[in-house]
N, C-alpha and C positions, 0 to 999 in steps of 0.2 A: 306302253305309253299311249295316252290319248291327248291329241291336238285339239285344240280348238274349241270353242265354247258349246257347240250342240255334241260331240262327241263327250267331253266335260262334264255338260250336265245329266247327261244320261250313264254316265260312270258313276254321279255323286248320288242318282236317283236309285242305282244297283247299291249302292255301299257299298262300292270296290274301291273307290279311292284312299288310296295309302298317304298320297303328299301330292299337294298341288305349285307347283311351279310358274311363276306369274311374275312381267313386267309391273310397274307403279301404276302404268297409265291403261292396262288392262284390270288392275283390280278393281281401277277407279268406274272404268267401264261396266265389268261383272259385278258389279259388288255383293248381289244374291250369289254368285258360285260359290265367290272366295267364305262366302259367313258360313256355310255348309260345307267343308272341305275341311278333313282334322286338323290337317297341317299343312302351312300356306306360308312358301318361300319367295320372297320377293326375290329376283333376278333381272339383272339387266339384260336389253335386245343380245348383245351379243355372246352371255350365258343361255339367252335361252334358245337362240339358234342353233348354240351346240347341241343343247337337248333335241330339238324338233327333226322333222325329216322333210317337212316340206322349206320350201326354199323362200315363201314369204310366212314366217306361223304368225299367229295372229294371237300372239301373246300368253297363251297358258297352254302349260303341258301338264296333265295328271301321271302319277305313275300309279300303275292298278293292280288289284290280283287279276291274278288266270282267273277264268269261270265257268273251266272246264265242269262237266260233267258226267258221269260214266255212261256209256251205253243201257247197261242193265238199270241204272234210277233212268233215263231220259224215257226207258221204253216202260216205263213201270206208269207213268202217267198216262196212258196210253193216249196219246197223242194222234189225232186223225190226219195232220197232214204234215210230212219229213220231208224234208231234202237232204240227198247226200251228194256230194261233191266227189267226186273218186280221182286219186291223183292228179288234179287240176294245182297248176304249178303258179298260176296268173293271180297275185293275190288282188289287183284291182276284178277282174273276175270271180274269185272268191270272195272278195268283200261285199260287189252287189249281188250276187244268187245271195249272199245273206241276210240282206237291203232285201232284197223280194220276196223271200220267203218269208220273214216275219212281218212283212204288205200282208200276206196273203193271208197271215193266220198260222202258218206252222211254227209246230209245238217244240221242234228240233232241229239243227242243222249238224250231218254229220260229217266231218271231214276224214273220209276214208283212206289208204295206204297211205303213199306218198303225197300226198297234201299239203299244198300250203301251208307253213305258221299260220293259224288264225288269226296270230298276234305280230305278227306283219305289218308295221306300220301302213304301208298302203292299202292291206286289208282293213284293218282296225276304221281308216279315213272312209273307205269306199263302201263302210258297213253304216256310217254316219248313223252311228251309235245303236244299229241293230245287233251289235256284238252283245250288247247287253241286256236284249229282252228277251233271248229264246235260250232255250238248252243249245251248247255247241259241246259235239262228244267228237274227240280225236281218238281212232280206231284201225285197226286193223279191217283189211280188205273183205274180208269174209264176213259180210256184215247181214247176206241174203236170212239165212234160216233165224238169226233174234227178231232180224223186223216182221218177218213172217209169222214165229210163233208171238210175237205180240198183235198180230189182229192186223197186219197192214197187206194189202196186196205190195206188189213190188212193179213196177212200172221201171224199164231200162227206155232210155231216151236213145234213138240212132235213126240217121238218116235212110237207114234201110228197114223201120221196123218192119215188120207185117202190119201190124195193124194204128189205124190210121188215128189220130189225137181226135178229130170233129166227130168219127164216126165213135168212138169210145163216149165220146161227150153225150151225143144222143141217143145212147143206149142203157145208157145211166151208169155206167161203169165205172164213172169219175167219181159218184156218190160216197163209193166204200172208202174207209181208211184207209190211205194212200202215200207209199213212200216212193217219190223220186231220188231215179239215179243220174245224177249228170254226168260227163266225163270230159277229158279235156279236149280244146278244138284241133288239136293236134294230132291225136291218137286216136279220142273216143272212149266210150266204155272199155275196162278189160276183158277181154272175153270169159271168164269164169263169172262175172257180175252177167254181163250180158243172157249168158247161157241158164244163170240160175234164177233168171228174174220170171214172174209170172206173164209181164206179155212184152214186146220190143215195139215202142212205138215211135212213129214218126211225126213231124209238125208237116202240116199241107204246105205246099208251097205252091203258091199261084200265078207268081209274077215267075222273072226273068230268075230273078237272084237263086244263084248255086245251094245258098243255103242260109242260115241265121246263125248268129255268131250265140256261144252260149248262155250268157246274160240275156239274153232277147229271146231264146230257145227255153229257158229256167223260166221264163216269166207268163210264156204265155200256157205254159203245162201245170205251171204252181196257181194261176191264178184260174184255170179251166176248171181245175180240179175245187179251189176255192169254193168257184159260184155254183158247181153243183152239188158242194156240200151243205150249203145254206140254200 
């Protein structure tokens, strides 16, 4: 399900949309959605609350395909900048690392082991229709040796790397095709990702604050890595 009219149209702009679900006074609103949308069910507020997940929806629900992707096609494009998501449980945190990385340019976003639904209503919301411009591959953990023998260094994110995000930047190291691992703020990377990644690095931290929550941590490594790829 996709809420909402920027979510909406960015589903109608993928051709995923199966059937669109819409109040009178939202068609009257959208009326470019609803002409592009195969099939368009008019529903009252209180049909289509039942549909929605948020608690004011704002009159049109699409139902979509999946847009899954496999690993072996997402890496076959070879794609210079990935993010993987590793057992991160938080889909409004899965939705934005997906919002940031397709910011940034990358070509994939993988949701490894136990991961989030990508189709997580609050994900699907909090991706604000980034769900539908990049490859998203749901996979198994063991994800280190396909990115790698596709061309990617592997970069593990931890508050304890060795080596340090600004000093990687200025060294050029950010340049190479490059797959981030995120992990959740709870646990972190799983130590077999950690152990199998090419370097462990850490975001500088300069102020007072303990640390960066992972949407704020995903954003400043995906977008490091961005501008010294261009």
């Amino acid at each position: 399900m996709a809420e909402g009219p920027q979510a909406v149209r960015e589903a109608l702009a993928s051709g995923v949309v199966v059937e669109l679900f819409a109040t009178a006074d939202a068609i009257e609103k959208h009326a470019d959605l609803a002409a592009h949308a195969p099939v368009v069910s008019v529903v009252d507020d209180e049909a289509l609350a039942g549909l929605a997940d948020t608690v004011q929806p704002q009159g049109l629900v699409a139902v979509c395909e999946q847009v899954d992707v496999s690993l072996t096609d997402a890496l076959a494009k070879r794609p210079r900048l990935v993010a993987v998501v590793a057992e991160i449980r938080d889909p409004g945190n899965a939705g934005t690392v997906l919002r940031t990385a397709d910011a940034a340019g990358a070509g994939a976003v993988i949701f490894a082991g136990d991961a989030v639904d990508p189709y997580n209503g609050k994900c699907v919301r909090a991706s604000a229709g980034s769900l539908f411009h990049v490859d998203v591959v749901r996979t198994p953990l063991d994800v280190v040796t396909p990115l790698r023998e596709a061309g990617l260094q592997v970069l593990a994110t931890s508050g304890y790397g060795a080596d340090d995000l600004d000093t990687l930047a200025d060294d050029g190291v950010l340049r190479q095709p490059t797959a981030w691992l995120f992990g959740s703020e709870a646990h972190g990377l799983p130590d077999d990702l950690l152990d199998g990644a090419d370097r462990q690095v850490r975001v500088p931290i300069y102020g007072g604050a303990e640390s960066l929550n992972l949407a704020a941590a995903a954003a400043v490594c995906l977008y490091s890595s961005a501008r010294a790829q261009r």
